[in-house]
C-alpha atoms as one frame of an Amber mdcrd trajectory, in Angstrom:
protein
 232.026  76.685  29.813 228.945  78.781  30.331 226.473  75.449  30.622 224.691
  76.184  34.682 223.106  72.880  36.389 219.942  73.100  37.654 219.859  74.314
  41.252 219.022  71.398  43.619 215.456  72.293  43.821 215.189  72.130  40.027
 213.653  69.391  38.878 215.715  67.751  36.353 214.707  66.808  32.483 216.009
  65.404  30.084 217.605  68.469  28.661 219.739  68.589  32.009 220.886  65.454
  31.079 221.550  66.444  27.369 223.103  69.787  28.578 225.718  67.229  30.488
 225.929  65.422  27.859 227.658  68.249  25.789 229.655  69.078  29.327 230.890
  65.429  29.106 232.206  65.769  25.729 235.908  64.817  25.305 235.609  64.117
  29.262 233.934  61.312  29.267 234.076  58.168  27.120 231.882  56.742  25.317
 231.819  52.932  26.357 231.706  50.344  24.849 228.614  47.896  24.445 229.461
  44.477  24.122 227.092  41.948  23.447 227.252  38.141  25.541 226.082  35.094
  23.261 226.097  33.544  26.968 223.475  35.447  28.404 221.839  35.883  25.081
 221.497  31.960  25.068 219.818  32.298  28.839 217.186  35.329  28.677 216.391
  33.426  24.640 216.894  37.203  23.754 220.076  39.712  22.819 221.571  40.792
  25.907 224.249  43.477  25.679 226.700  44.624  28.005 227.164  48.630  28.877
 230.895  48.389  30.246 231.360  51.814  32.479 233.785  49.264  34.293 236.005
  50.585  31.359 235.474  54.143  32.071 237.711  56.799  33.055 238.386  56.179
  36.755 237.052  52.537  36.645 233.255  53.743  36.681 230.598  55.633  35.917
 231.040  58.361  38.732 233.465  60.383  36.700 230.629  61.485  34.757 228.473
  62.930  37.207 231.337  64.338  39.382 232.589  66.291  36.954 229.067  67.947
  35.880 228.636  69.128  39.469 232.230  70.374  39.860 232.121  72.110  36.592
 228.765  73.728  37.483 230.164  75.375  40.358 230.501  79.148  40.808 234.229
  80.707  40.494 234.409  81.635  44.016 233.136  78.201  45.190 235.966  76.430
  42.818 238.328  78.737  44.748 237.726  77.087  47.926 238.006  73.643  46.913
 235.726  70.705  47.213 235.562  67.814  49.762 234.251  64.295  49.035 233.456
  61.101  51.661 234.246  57.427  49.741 235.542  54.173  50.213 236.277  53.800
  46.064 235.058  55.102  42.850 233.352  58.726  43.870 236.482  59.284  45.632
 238.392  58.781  42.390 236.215  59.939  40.361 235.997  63.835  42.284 239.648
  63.433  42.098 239.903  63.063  38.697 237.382  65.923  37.716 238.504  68.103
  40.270 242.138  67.677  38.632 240.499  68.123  35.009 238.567  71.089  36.406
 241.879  72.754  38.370 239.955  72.679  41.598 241.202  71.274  44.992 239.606
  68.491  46.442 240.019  67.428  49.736 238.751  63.177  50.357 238.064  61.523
  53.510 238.342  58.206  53.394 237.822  55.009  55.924 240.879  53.379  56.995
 241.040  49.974  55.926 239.941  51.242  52.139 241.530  48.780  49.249 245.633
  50.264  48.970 244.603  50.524  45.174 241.720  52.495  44.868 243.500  55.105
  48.111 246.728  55.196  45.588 244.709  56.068  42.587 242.963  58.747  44.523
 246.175  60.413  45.526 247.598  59.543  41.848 244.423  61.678  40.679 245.726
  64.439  42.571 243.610  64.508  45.943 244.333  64.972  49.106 243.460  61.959
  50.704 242.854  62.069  54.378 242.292  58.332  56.028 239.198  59.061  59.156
 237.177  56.014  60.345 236.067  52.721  60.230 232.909  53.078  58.319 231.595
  55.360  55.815 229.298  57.365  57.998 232.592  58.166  60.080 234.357  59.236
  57.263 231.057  61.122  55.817 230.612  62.988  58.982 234.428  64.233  59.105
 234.027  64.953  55.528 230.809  67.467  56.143 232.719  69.050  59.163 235.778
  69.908  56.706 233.151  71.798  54.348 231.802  73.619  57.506 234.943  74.209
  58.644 236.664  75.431  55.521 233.893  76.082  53.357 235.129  73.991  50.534
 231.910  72.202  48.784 230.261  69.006  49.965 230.494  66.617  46.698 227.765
  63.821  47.361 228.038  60.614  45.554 224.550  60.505  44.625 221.914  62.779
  46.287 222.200  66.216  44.194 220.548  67.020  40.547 224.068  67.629  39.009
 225.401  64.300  39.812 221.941  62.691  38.527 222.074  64.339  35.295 225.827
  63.435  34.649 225.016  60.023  35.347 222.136  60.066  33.075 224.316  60.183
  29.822 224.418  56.703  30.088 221.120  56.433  29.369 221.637  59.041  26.132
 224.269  56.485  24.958 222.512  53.272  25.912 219.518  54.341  23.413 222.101
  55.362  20.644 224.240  52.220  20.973 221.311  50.001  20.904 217.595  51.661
  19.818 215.795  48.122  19.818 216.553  47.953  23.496 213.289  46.551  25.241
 214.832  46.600  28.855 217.858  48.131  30.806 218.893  46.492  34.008 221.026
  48.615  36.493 222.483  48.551  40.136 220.988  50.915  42.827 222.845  51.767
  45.717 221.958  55.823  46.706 220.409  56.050  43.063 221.809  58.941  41.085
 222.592  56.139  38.209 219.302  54.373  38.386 217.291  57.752  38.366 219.297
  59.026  35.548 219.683  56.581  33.082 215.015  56.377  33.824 214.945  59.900
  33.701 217.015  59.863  30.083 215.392  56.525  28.894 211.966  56.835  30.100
 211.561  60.301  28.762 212.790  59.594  25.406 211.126  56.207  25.074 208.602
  55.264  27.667 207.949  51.457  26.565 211.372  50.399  27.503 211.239  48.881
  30.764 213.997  50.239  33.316 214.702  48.031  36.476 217.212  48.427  39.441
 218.744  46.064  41.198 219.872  45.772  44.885 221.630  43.245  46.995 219.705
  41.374  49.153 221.939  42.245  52.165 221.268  45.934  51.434 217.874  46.653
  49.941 216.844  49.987  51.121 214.807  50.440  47.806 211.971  47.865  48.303
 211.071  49.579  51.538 211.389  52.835  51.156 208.671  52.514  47.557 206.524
  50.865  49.520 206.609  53.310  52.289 206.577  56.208  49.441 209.582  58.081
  51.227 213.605  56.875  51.655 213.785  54.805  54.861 217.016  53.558  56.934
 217.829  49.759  56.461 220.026  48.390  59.950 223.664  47.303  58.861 223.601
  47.069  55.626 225.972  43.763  54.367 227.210  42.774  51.028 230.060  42.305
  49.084 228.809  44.845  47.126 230.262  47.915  48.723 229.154  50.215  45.523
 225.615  49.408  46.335 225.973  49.150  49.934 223.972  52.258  51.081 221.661
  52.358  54.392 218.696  54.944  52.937 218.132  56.427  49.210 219.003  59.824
  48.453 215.697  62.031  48.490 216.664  63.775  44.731 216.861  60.465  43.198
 214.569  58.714  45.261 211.741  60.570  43.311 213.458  60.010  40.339 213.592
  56.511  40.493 209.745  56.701  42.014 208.807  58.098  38.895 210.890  56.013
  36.287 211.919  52.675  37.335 209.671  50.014  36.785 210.638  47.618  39.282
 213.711  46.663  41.945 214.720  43.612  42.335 217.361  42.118  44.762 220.202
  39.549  44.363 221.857  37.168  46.440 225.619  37.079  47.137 225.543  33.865
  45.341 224.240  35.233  42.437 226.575  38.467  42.429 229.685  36.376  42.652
 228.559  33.793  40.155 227.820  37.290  38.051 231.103  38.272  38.574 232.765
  34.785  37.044 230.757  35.044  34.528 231.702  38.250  33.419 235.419  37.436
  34.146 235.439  34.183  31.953 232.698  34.664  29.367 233.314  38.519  28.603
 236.334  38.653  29.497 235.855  41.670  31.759 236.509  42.563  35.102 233.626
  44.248  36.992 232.749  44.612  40.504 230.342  43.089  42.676 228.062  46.240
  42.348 229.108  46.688  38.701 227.763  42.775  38.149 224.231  43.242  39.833
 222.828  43.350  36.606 224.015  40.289  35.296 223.148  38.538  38.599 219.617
  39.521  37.994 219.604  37.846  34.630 221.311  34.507  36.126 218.940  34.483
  38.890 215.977  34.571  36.844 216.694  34.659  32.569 213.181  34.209  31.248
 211.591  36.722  32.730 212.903  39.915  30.965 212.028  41.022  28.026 214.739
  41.623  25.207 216.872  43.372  23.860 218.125  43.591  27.514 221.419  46.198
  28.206 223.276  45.330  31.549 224.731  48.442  32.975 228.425  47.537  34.316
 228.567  50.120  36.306 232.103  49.429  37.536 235.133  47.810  37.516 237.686
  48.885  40.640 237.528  45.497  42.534 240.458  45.065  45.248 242.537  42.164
  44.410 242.574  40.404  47.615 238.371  41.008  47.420 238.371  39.671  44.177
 239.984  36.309  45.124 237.606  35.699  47.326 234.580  36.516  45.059 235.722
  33.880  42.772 236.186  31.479  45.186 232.698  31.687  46.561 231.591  31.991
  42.996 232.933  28.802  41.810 231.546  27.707  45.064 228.468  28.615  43.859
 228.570  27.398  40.528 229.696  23.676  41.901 233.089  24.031  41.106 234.660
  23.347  43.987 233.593  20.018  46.256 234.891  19.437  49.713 234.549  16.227
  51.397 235.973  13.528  54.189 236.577  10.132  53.727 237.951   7.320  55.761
 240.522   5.377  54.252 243.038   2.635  55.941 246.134   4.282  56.871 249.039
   2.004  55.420 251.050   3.355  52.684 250.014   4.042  49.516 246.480   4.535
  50.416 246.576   8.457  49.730 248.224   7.461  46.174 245.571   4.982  45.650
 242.718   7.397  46.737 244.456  10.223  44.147 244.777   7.581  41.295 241.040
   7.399  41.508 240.486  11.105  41.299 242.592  11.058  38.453 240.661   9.123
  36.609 237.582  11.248  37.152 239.624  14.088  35.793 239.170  16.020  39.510
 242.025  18.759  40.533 243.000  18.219  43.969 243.352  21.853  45.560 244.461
  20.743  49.322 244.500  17.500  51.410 244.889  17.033  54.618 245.012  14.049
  57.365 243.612  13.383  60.527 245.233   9.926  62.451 244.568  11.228  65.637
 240.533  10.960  66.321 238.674   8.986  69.009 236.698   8.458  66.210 238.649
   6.487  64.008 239.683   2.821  64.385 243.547   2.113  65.033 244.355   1.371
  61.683 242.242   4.342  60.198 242.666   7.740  58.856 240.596  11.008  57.770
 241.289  12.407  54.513 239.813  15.676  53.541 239.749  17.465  50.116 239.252
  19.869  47.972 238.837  19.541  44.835 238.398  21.688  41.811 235.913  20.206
  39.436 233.612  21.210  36.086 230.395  21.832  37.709 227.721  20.122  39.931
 227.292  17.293  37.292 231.130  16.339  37.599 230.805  16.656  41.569 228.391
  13.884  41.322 230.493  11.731  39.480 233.135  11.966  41.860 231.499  11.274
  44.654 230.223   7.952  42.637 233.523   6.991  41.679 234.931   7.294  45.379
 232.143   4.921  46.839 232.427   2.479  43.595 236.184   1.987  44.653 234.841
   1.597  48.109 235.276   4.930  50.276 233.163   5.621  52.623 232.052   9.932
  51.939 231.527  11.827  55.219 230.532  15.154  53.421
């Protein structure tokens, strides 16, 4: 391949991103755009669904991975190339670096999901486990390239990387031209300043907008303050977008072609992810579901067609549990409450007959006899209860008092 990426004190355009698109070719796929009647019905607009959760690797970093790996001199591939991640850039250097016939050494954190280390390894890395957090692992990561001279792969902060991740921009506006408005998740930002770099320069009226998790908005700050700044501890569920400070290449990137960033709650990300699990019938990660928690959080105010970038779909299983859980949660479909009822027997039948009725799941009970606070001949019940959404919680509730329990919370 004789194709060169821009030195990192190029700046990129959009033929970069078209000269990685030809890279890509047969590399890459394509992916699918599905479109959601669901979120259609919400935003009163077509909303469509860019699904790099089905990508090679699970997400969208295979793409710019492999541009900056390819773009690498001969005697630089000789050496090797060393990567930091908790997740997808870790498989997704291991994958290109396989593709490519290049070793790649990856550090990652101990305590990283089982299935996203085995896939690494299955990729064909070697995976070294170093720290509790990703800035440990990051730092042993850098002193391995100093060490051995093998080359630093950085998830997001280099022009190669941006311009890989930028043919999903080139395929956005040739899946759907009419789009008005493409919503994507920021973490560092080498997909967010790609996909504005691609869109923006080929058609400046649509609008392109990232979004952040609240727990871990360095974005908001860092635009205001017109240079990257260090957010404390970041904390989400999101760990793809979980990043303390912007990358400076797509920083001014994303300066000069995002229209807006917007944050999320974890409410909102996990009732994203539900969504996407029983209405699309895909599985995407928290990060990978930003998008779509920007549209729940507030439909009306984009501006259609709108394209969702799923950025990705590697979501640990225990992790995902949980998500759905507090998503449900979220979306009122799980009620927990006490209630005092006499303690004789037959009273916990009685008190089920009447959730029956009320067509209420019962997920756990549990007694309490022993309480200074109840009477002799009383008990505690608590519940929990799967039910159809906050409308069906009230009824319950209704129907326990109306047969004459007394509902502690």
């Amino acid at each position: 391949m004789s194709f060169r990426m821009p030195h990192p004190l190029h700046r990129l355009m959009l033929d970069d991103v078209r000269g990685a698109q030809k890279m890509l070719a047969g590399v890459a796929r394509v992916t699918a755009m599905e479109g959601s009647r669901h979120l259609s019905s919400l935003v009163g607009a077509p909303v469509h669904l860019k699904c790099e959760n089905l990508q090679r690797t699970g997400s969208f970093k295979l793409r710019g991975a492999y541009v900056r790996i390819a773009g690498l001199r001969p005697e630089e591939r000789a050496v090797g190339v060393v990567a930091a991640s908790a997740g997808n850039h870790a498989q997704g250097v291991a994958l290109a670096s396989q593709l490519l016939g290049v070793h790649a050494t990856v550090f990652m954190p101990v305590g990283a999901p089982l299935p996203k280390v085995a896939a690494t390894r299955q990729y064909g890395a070697d995976v070294r486990m170093h720290g509790h957090v990703v800035d440990e692992t990051l730092a042993a990561a850098e002193e391995y390239a100093l060490r051995t001279g093998a080359v630093f792969i950085h998830p997001f902060d280099h022009p190669d990387i941006i311009a890989g991740q930028g043919t999903v921009g080139l395929e956005i506006l040739e899946q759907c031209p009419e789009v008005r408005t493409v919503l994507v998740g920021i973490g560092g930002g080498g997909l967010a300043a790609g996909i504005g770099l691609a869109v923006k320069s080929l058609r400046p009226d649509v609008k392109v907008i990232g979004v952040q998790a609240e727990g871990a908005a360095a974005y908001p700050p860092s635009l205001a303050a017109g240079h990257p700044v260090v957010i404390d501890s970041p904390v989400t569920m999101a760990d793809g977008i979980k990043v303390g400070r912007p990358g400076d290449v797509p920083f001014a990137l994303v300066q000069e072609y995002v229209d807006e960033v917007r944050t999320v709650s974890e409410d909102a990300l996990s009732s994203a992810l539900l969504l996407c699990l029983e209405r699309a019938k895909l599985v995407v990660e928290p990060a990978g579901a930003s998008p779509v928690a920007a549209l729940l959080s507030d439909p009306k105010s984009f501006e259609g067609p709108v394209v969702a970038v799923l950025s990705g779909g590697n979501v640990d299983p225990l992790l995902l549990q949980r998500i759905l859980r507090h998503g449900m949660a979220a979306g009122g479909r799980y009620l927990s409450l006490r209630l005092r009822v006499t303690d004789r027997p037959g009273a916990l039948a009685t008190l089920l007959a009447v959730l029956t009725v009320v067509d209420a799941n019962v997920l756990d009970v549990s007694h309490v006899r022993t309480d200074p606070r109840l009477g002799l001949t009383e008990a505690e019940v608590e519940l929990h209860l799967e039910t159809k959404g906050p409308e069906h919680c009230r009824e319950v509730e209704e129907a326990l008092r109306d047969a004459g329990y007394t509902v502690l919370g």
